[in-house]
N, C-alpha and C positions, 0 to 999 in steps of 0.2 A: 467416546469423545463427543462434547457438546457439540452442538452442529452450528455455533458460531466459530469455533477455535475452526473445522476442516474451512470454515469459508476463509477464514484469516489467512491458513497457510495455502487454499487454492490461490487466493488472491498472489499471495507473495511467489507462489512457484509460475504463477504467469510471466510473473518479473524476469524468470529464472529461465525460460522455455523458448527456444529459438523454431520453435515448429508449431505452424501456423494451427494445424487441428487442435493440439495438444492444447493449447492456448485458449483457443474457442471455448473447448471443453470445459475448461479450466474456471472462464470466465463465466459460461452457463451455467455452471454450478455452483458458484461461490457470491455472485453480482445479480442484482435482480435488474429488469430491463432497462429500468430509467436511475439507475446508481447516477449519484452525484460526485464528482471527483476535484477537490480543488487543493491546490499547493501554488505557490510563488510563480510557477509556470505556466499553470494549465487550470482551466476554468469547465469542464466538460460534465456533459449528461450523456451517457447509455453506454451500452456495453460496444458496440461498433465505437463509438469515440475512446472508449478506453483502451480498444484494440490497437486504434492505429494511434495513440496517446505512447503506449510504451512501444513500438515500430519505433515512432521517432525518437523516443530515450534512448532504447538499444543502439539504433544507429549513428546517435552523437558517445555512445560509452561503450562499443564495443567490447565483447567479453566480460561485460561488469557481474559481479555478486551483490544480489539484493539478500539481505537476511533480515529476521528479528532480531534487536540485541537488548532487547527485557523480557522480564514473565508480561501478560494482558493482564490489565485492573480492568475490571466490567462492571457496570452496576446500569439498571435501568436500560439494558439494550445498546449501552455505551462504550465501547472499546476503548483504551488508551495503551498504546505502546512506542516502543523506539525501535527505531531499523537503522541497517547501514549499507550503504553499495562499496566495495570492494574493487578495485583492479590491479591486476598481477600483486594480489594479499596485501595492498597500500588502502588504506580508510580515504578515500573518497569525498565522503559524503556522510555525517550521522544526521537524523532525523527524528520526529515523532508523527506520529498520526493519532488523530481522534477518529474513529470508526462508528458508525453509527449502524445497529442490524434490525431487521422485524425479529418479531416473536420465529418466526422458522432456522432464524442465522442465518441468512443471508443479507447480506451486504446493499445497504442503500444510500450512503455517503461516506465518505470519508475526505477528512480535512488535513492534508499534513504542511508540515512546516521543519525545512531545512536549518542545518545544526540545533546547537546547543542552549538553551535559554543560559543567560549569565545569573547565578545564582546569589548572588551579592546585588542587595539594594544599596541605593547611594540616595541620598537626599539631595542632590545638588542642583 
């Protein structure tokens, strides 16, 4: 497994991980120290911001499923995918993220953005 893809899915099993070590781990290994993280919500640098970033996710969604729901398009160290959060099997939430990794794959930005682009241009 390329060592971008294990960072993509440590990142997302963080999502997933209700135990503080596990987590840490997770995040050491997948996020380099000063990762940039921004979406509609949250503006944050480092891996401690990122920690207590999904704290507060989980505990405004309890019990939620974070997944990927595409293949990754990579080119140039550049990630692109879609994910969705889940609660009791109900879509939540679809999203995209742009991921940005070093040469080692690991993780030092990522940009996401909640739902769906509307895929119909309108000239109006």
């Amino acid at each position: 497994m390329a060592a971008y893809l294990k960072s993509l899915a440590d990142m997302m099993a963080v999502w997933n991980s209700t135990d503080a070590a596990e987590q840490r781990s997770l995040v050491e290994s997948a996020l380099e120290h000063n990762v940039h993280f921004a979406d509609p919500n949250h503006n944050i640098v480092g891996r401690e911001a990122f920690l207590k970033m999904v704290a507060q996710v989980q505990s405004q969604i309890p019990g939620a499923v974070y997944a990927r729901a595409s293949e990754i398009g990579m080119q140039n160290n550049f990630c692109r995918y879609h994910w969705t959060i889940h609660l009791n099997r109900k879509l939540v939430m679809p999203g995209f993220d742009m991921t940005e990794v070093n040469d080692a794959g690991k993780i030092v930005r990522v940009i996401g953005f909640f739902g769906e682009l509307d895929r119909s241009l309108s000239n109006a």
